[in-house]
C-alpha positions as CSV (number, residue, x, y, z in Angstrom):
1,X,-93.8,78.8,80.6
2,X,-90.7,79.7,82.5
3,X,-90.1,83.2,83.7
4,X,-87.3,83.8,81.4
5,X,-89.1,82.9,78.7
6,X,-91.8,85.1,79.0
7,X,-89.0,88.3,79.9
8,X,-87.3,87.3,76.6
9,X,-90.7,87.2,74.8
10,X,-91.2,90.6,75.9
11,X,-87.8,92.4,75.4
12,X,-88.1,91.4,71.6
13,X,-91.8,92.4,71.2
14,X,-90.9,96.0,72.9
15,X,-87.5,96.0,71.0
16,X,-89.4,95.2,67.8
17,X,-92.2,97.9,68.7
18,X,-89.4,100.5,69.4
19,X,-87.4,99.8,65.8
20,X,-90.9,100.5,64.1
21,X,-91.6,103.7,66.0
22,X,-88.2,104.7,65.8
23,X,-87.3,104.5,61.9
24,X,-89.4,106.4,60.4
25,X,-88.4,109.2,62.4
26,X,-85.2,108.7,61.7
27,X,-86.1,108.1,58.3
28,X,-88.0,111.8,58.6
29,X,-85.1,113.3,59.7
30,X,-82.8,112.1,57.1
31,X,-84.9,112.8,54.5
32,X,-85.3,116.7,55.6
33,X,-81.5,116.6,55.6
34,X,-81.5,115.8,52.3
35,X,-83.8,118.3,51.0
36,X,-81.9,121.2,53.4
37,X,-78.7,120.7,51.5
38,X,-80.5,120.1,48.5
39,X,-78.7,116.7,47.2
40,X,-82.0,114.8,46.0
């Protein structure tokens, strides 16, 4: 397996790993927005 490979491999498992951590935070976030200006 050539080095690249493997780098690539890696930036899209930690890229995928950050989207799932990051979401529902944002997510979170929106949904208190929401509920502050009181639009349900």
């Amino acid at each position: 397996m050539p080095p690249f490979w493997s780098m690539a491999l890696r930036g899209v498992c930690y890229k995928n790993v950050a989207i799932k951590a990051f979401v529902p935070e944002k997510m979170k976030i929106l949904h208190s927005a929401i509920y502050a200006t009181g639009i349900d």
